[in-house]
C-alpha positions in Angstrom: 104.3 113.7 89.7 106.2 110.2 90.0 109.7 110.1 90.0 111.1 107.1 88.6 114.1 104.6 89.4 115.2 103.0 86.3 115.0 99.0 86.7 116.5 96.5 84.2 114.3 93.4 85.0 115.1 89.5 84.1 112.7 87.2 85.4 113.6 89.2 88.2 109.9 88.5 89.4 108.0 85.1 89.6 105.3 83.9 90.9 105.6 80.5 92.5 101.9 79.1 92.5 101.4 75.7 93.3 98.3 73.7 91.5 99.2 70.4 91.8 102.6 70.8 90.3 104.1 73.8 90.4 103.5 76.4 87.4 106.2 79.6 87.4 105.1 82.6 85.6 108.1 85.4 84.9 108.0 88.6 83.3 110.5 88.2 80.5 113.5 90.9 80.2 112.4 94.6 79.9 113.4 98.1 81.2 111.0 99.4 83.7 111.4 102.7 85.3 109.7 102.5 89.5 108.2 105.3 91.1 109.0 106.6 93.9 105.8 106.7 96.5 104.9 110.3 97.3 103.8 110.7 100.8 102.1 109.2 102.9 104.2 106.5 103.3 103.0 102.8 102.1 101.3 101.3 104.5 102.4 97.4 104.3 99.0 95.8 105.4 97.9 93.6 101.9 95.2 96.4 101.3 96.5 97.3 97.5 94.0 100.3 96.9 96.8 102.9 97.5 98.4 101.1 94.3 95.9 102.1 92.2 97.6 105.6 90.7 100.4 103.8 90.9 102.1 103.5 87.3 104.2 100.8 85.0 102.6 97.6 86.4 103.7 94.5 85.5 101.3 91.9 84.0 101.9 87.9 83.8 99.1 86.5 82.1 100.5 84.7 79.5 100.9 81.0 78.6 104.5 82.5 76.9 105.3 83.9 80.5 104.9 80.3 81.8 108.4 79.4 82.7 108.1 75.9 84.8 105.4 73.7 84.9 103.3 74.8 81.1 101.3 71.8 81.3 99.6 72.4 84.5 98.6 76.0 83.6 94.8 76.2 81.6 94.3 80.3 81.3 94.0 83.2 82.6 91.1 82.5 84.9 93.3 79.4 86.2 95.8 81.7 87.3 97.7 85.4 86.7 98.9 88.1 88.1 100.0 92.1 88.5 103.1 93.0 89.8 103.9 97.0 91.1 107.1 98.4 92.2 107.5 101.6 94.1 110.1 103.2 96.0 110.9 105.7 99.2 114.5 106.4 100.5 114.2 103.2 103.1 112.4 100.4 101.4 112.1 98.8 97.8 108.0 98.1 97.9 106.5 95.0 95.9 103.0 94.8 95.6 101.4 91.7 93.7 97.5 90.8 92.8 97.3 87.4 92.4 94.2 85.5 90.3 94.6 82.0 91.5 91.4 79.3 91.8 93.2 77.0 94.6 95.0 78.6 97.4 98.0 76.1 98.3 100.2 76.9 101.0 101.2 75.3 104.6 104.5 75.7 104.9 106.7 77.8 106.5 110.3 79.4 106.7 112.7 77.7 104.2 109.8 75.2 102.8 107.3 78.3 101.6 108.6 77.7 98.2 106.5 74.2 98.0 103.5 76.7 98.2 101.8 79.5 96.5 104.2 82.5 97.2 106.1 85.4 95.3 110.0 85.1 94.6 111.5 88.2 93.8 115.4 87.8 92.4 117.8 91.0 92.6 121.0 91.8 91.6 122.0 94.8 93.2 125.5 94.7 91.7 125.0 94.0 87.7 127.8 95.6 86.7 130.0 93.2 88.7 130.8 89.6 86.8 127.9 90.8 84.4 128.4 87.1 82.7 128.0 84.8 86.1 125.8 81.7 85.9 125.2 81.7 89.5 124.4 83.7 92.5 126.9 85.9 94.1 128.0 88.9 95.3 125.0 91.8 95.6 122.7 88.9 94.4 119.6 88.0 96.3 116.5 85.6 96.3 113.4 86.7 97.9 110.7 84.5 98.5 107.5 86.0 100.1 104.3 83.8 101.3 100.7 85.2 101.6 99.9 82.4 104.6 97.0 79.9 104.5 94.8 82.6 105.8 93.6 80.9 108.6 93.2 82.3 111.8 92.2 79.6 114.3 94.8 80.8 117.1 96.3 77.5 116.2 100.0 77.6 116.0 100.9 74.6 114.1 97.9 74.8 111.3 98.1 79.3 111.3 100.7 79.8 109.0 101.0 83.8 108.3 102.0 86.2 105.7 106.4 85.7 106.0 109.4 86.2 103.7 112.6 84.3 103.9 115.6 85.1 101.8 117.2 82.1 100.1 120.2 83.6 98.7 122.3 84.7 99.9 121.8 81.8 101.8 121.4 82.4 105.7 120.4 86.4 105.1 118.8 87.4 107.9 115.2 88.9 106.9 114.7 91.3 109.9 113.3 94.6 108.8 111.7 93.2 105.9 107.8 93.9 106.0 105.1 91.7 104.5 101.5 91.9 104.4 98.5 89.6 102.6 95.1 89.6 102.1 92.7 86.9 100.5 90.0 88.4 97.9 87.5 86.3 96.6 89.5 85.3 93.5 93.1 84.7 94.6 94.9 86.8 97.3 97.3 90.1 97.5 100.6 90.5 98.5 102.4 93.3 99.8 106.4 93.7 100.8 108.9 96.0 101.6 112.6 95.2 101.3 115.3 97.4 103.0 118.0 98.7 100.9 120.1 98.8 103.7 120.0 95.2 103.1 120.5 95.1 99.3 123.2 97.5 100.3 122.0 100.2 97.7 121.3 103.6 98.4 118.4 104.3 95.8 119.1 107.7 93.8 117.6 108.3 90.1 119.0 106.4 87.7 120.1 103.2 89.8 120.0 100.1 87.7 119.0 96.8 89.5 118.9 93.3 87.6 
């Protein structure tokens, strides 16, 4: 039996996928209630099969859910994706199953948004300023990348699964878990976010933007 944590969403997730230019698909503003994960604990290692049972999962496979970049997007076979949410007392949990037919991504740290990668936007305080136009207080920008994949022992060229928080800007990521793994038609992406660090302490019927 799932519990669930009530979330409203607004474009709250994206997927950042580069082919050639960059093409942003969001899922558009909805109510969507997150489980919380019954034990054992999610293991943060890319291997999504523990998802499976999970419920309400999100799917952007729409040219409508296209957001940036409409012209460079052909179909679902081009690219799409599934989004899951789940939740335990320490973490927020993202999981995301992406369909894409060109993996782009060599960058690292602050620059991973100039390659394929997941940017998840909270605001952990909608009730504050519900009317702002930009980022503040309780607001956050996640960006997580799956890596190139490569595993040559090669520093420089070996760029690994990482997240990096872009607002607020300098936020420290430590704690934060992230895991990838390629499949042979696009990749999947697994996180965890603290909510120590979104300074929320998750009870039933908290409301996150």
């Amino acid at each position: 039996m799932y519990r669930h944590l009530p979330l409203r969403l607004f474009h709250a997730l994206l997927f950042c996928l580069a082919i050639g230019s960059t093409v942003c698909l969001a899922e558009e503003k909805k109510t969507w209630g997150i489980p919380l994960k019954p034990d054992p604990p999610t293991a943060v290692d890319g291997d999504l099969g523990e998802w499976a049972a999970m419920p309400n999962a999100i799917e952007i496979d729409s040219k409508e859910q296209v957001v940036w970049g409409a012209d460079s997007w052909d179909s679902v076979e081009d690219m799409h994706g599934t989004v899951q949410l789940a939740w335990r007392r320490e973490y927020l949990f993202i999981a995301a199953r992406v369909v894409d037919d060109k993996l782009c991504q060599s960058q690292r740290g602050a620059d991973i948004w100039k390659g394929d990668h997941v940017e998840v936007h909270i605001d952990a305080l909608p009730d504050l300023e519900p009317n702002r136009q930009s980022y503040g207080k309780g607001q956050f920008q996640f960006a997580f990348s799956p890596g190139n994949f490569r595993r040559t022992g090669n520093t420089l060229g070996d760029c690994p699964a990482e997240a990096y928080c872009f607002r607020p800007e300098g936020q420290a990521v430590k704690g934060v878990l992230v895991a990838s793994k390629r499949t042979p038609r696009g990749w999947n992406l697994e996180a965890a976010i603290l909510w120590s660090l979104l300074g929320v302490t998750p009870a039933k019927g908290t409301f996150l933007v």
